[in-house]
C-alpha positions as semicolon CSV with decimal commas, in nm:
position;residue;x (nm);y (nm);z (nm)
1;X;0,000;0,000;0,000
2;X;0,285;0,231;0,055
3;X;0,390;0,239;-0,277
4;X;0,026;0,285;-0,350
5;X;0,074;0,637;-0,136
6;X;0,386;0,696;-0,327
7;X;0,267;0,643;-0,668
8;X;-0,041;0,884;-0,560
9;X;0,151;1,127;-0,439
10;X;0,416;1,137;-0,745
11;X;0,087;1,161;-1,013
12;X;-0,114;1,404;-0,762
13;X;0,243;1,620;-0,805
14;X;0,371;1,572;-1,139
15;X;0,082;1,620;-1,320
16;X;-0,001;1,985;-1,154
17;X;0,417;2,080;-1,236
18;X;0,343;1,903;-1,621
19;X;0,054;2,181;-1,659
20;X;0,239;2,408;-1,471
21;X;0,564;2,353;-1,691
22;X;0,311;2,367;-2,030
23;X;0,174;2,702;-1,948
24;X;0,473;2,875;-1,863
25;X;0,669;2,749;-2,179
26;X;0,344;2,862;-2,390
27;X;0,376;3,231;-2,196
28;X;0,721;3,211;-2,259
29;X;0,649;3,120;-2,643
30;X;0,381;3,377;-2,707
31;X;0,615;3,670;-2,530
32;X;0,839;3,620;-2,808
33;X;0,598;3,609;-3,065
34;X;0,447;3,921;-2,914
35;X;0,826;4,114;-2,900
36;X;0,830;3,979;-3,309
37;X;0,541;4,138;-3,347
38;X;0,614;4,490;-3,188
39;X;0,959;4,500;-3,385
40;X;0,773;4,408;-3,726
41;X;0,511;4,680;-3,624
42;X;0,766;4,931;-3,539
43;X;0,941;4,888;-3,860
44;X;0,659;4,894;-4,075
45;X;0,574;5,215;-3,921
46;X;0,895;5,358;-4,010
47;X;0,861;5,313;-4,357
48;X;0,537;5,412;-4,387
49;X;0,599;5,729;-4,237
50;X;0,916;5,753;-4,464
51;X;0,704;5,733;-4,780
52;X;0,461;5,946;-4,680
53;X;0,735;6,214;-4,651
54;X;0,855;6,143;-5,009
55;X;0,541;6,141;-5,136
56;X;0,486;6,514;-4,984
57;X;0,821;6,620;-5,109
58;X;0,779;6,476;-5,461
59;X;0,768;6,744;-5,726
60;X;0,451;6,700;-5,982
61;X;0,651;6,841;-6,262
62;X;0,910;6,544;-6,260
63;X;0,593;6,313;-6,351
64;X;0,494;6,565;-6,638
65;X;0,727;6,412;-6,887
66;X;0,638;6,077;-6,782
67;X;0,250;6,137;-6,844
68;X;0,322;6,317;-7,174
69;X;0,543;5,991;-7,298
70;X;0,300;5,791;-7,196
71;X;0,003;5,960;-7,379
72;X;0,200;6,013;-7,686
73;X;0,266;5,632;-7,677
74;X;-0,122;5,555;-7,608
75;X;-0,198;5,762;-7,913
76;X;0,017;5,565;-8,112
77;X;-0,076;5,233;-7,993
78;X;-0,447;5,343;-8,089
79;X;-0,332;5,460;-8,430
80;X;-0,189;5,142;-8,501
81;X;-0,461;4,971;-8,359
82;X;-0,713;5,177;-8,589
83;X;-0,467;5,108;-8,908
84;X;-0,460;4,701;-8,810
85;X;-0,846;4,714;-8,756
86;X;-0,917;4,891;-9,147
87;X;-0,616;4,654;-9,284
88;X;-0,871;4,325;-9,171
89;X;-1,170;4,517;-9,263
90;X;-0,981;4,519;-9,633
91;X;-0,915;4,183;-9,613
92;X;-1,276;4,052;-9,489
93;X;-1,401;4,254;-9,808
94;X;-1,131;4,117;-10,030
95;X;-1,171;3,778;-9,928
96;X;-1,554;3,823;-10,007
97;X;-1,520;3,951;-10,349
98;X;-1,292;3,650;-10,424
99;X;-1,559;3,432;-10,328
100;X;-1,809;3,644;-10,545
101;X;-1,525;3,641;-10,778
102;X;-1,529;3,223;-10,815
103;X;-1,892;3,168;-10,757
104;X;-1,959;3,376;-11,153
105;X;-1,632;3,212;-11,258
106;X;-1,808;2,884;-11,143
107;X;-2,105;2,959;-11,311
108;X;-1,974;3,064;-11,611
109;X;-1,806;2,794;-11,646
110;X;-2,116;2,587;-11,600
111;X;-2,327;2,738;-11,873
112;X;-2,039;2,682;-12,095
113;X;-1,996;2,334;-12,017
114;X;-2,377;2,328;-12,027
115;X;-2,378;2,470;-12,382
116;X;-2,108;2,283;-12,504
117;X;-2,306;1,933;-12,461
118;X;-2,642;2,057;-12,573
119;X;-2,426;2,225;-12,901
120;X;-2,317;1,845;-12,980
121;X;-2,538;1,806;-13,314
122;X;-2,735;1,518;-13,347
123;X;-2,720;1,277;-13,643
124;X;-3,039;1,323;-13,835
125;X;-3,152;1,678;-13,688
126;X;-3,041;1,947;-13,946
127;X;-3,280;2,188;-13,816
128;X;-3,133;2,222;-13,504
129;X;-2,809;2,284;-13,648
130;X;-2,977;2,602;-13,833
131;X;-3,118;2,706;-13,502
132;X;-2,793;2,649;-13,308
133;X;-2,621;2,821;-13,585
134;X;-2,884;3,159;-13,556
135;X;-2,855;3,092;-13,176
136;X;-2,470;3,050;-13,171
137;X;-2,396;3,409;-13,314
138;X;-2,652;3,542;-13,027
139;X;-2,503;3,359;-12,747
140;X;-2,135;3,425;-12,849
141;X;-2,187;3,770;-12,815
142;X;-2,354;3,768;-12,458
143;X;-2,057;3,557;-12,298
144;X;-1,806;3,805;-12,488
145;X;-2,008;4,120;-12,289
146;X;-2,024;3,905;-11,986
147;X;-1,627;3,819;-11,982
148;X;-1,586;4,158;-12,041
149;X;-1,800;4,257;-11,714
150;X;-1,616;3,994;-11,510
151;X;-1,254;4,074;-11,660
152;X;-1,381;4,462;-11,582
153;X;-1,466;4,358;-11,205
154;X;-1,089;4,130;-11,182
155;X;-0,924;4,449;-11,285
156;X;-1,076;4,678;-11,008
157;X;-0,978;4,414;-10,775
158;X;-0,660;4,345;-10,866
159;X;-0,606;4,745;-10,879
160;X;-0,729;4,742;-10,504
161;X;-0,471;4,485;-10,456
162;X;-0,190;4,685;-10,551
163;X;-0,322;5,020;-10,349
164;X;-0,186;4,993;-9,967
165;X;-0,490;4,968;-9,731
166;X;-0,592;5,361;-9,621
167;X;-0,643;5,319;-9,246
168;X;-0,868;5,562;-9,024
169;X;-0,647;5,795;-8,803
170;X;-0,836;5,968;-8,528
């Protein structure tokens, strides 16, 4: 039973000085932390009073060439932003009147293609080489007028072609 007693006594102690020991190491710990904290504070204080004072003595005009580089590069960024913006304007509308351009070239070339086979005489049928004969001189002129339209339109393109793209300066 004594050592009962003893064993008692030695937890009823020890753990009291193990909570003891924990909370003083944690004050201990925390009034470190707490020092950190003032020093970090103090600094931080410094400096911010040390800008403040170089932001009240900085002069305004030493800024002035600053902002007037900077607007004169804005303007030119947005110039050649307005110049790249009309150059793919030009392009959508040249790419379109390409496509326009092979769609009648396409077409064209269909109604010739269709002509050709239904000019293919037939054996016995000399009438219809009289009427393809009256028809022929008819029909060669209207493809001559309409190459000329479409060689008319290839030349305006390829004339727009060779002028550089005018871009919008504001």
């Amino acid at each position: 039973m004594t050592t009962l007693i003893v064993v008692l006594v030695l937890v009823s102690v020890g753990v009291p000085a193990a909570f003891a020991f924990a909370h003083w190491h944690l004050q201990k710990r925390d009034r470190i932390r707490l020092r950190l904290h003032k020093g970090r504070s103090r600094l931080l204080g410094e400096e911010i009073e040390q800008r403040v004072a170089e932001l009240i003595q900085y002069d305004d005009e030493l800024l002035a060439p600053a902002l007037f580089d900077a607007r004169g590069a804005l303007d030119e960024l947005h110039v050649a932003m307005m110049d790249r913006h009309a150059h793919i304007f030009n392009s959508h509308d040249l790419a379109h009147l390409q496509r326009h351009k092979i769609a009648i070239q396409q077409h064209a070339l269909s109604q010739l293609l269709a002509r050709d086979i239904s000019e293919q005489p037939s054996a016995g049928d000399e009438r219809d080489e009289r009427q393809a004969d009256s028809t022929e001189s008819d029909a060669s002129e209207a493809p001559r007028d309409r190459q000329e339209r479409i060689e008319g339109l290839l030349d305006k393109i390829s004339e727009s072609q060779k002028t550089p793209p005018r871009g919008r300066r504001s």
